[in-house]
Residue, then its C-alpha position, 0 to 999 in steps of 0.5 A: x070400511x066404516x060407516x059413519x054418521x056426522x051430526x054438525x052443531x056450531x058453537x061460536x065463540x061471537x062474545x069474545x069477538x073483543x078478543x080477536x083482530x083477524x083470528x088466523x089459526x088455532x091448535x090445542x094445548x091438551x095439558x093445559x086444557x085450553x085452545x090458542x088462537x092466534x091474530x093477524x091483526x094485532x098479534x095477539x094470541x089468545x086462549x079459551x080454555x075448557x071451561x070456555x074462559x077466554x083470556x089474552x095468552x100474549x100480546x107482544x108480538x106483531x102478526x101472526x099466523x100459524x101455530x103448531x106444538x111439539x113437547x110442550x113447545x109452542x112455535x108461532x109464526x110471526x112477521x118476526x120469525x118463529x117465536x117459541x113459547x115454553x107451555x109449562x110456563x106460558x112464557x117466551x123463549x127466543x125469536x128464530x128468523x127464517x133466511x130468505x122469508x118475507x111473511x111466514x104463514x102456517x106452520x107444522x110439526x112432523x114426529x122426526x123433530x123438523x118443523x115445516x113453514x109456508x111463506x105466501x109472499x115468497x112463494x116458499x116452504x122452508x123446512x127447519x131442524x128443532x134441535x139446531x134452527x137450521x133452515x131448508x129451503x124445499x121448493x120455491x116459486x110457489x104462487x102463495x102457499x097457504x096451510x100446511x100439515x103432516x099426515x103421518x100415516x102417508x109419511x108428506x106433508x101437504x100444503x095449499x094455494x090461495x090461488x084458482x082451482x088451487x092445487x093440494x101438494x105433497x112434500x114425500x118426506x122420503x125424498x122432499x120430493x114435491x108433487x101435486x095431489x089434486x087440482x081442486x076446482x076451488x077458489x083460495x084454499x087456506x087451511x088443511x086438518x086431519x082427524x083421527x081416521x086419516x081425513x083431510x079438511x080444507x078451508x075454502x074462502x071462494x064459499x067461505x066452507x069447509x070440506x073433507x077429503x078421505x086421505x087418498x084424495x080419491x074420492x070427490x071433495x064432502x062439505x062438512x059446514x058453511x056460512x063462515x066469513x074467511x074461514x082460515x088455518x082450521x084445526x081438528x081437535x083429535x081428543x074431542x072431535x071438534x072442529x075449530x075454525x077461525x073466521x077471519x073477516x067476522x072476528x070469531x072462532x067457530x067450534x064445532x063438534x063432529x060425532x061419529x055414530x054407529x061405528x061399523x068394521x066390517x070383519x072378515x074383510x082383510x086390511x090392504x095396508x099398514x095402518x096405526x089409529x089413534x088410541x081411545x079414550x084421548x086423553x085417558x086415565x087410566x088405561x087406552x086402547x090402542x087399534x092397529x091393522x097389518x095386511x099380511x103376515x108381520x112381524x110386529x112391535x109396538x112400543x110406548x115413550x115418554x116425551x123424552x123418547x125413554x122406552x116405557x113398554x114394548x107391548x106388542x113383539x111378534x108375528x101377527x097374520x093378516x088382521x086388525x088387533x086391539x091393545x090395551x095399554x094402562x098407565x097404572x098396571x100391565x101384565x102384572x106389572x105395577x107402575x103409576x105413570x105421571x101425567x103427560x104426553x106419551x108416543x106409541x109407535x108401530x113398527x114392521x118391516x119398512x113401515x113405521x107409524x108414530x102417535x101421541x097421547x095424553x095421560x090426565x090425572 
């Protein structure tokens, strides 16, 4: 168990309303150290980089909604379809519709190369291949489905309904199974983020608030802020603790920092599960630590890859009792070994028995 202490500043983007028309959803480029945001409006997408310079990223398109990146790929959906950007060269690659839609809405990735799409007017959630642009339909005769979102450590994907005493469901990746999580008490959720540690936050429109759910869904729901206007397709920005919440109705985008204080693991008390952290520092330069926990005694492999799915190291490869373990891993040098890793996004993955858990990093020079 941890104990944390959340300390909630706002920190609004209100002098570049002139950039937003129905701000919708956010995610973050990490290596071109910027966010983008999308808008309903007028379709325009638009980018606040670190130095909070704002700036149009496109404005060729008509409507869109939810964003997500995968290598260095950002997939928009639009009233048009997927539209995908290259982020190395900020410039459009194709339009990819989707059978059966009517107005795609938000959008997510999961690490096995599929992308996952509500459509609220439809009632859908399509699935589709990255490598192919092949669609699936996964469950239909939804009443509206909203914000969508995979959660790695539980191998599903969740997802939302604008409707009352709204309903979070999950998609078992195992099977495509449908079944729901909660019956929230509710009015229009929208959208669904996750931190590093595994927590779920929902934007409510009926309080117009944002609230946080410890990943089993078995604790009762902890308002993390208030007073936005049609809070929308939230992001929680995993390299910096931040916050992100567009607001749809007031033409800004809310940053806000949550800073966890007085980390405490309690030791001596086994882990119950399998788990995988985010490394730390997110980005880092040169080295990262790498935290996971096994239950019982296991064999363990923990394996590093470049964007391309090339090996780079094999870190861990051994039985490990009970317990949770720290790792380094350096991009300049390990074990004697020297190398001089580019700048770029890496995935390290824990594997042991049946239980497989990815994560992404970043290397900034």
């Amino acid at each position: 168990m941890s104990l944390y202490i959340i300390i909630i500043v706002f920190v609004t983007s209100s002098t570049n309303a002139q950039f937003f028309n129905g701000p919708e959803s956010v995610t973050y480029d990490a290596l071109n150290g910027r966010y983008l945001i999308s808008n309903v409006g007028n379709g325009d997408i638009v980018q606040i980089s670190d130095a909070g310079d704002t700036t149009f990223f496109d404005r060729t398109l008509a409507r869109t909604l939810g964003m997500v990146i995968v290598d260095n790929i950002l997939y928009v959906a639009d009233i048009s379809g997927i539209v995908t950007f290259d982020l190395t060269t900020d410039q459009k690659i194709a339009t990819i519709p989707s059978p059966g839609m009517i107005e795609l809405n938000d959008i997510t990735a999961d690490t096995s190369g599929y992308l996952y799409i509500t459509d609220s007017s439809a009632g859908k959630v399509f699935r589709m291949k990255i490598s192919d642009h092949s669609f699936t339909t996964i469950d239909s005769g939804i009443n509206i489905p909203n914000g969508i979102l995979f959660d790695a450590r539980n191998n599903r994907v969740l997802f939302c309904q604008f409707t009352f005493n709204a309903p979070i469901k999950q998609i078992d990746l195992n099977n495509l199974s449908v079944t729901t999580v909660l019956t929230t008490s509710f009015t229009n959720l929208d959208g669904l983020t996750i931190d590093s540690n595994g927590s779920i936050y929902v934007s409510c429109w009926e309080d117009n608030a944002i609230y946080r759910y410890d990943n089993s869904f078995s604790l009762p729901a902890e308002l993390i802020s208030s007073g936005h206007n049609g809070p929308a397709d939230i992001f929680y920005n995993q390299l910096d603790n931040i916050l992100a919440v567009p607001n749809f109705y007031s033409n800004v985008v809310d940053f806000i920092p949550i800073t966890p204080i007085g980390v405490n693991e309690v030791y001596g008390q086994m882990p119950s599960t399998f788990a995988l952290w985010q490394n730390y520092p997110n980005p880092f330069n040169p080295a990262t630590t790498i935290k996971y926990q096994v239950p019982e005694l296991s064999f363990v492999t923990i394996k590093v890859f470049d964007a391309l799915g090339n090996e780079i190291k094999t870190l861990v490869n051994e039985e490990k009792p009970a317990g949770t373990y720290e790792i380094e891993f350096s991009a300049t040098s390990h074990s004697g070994e020297i190398r001089n890793l580019p700048s770029g996004v890496y995935f390290y993955q824990l594997s042991t028995g049946d239980f497989v858990e990815t994560r992404k990093m970043v290397l900034l020079k």
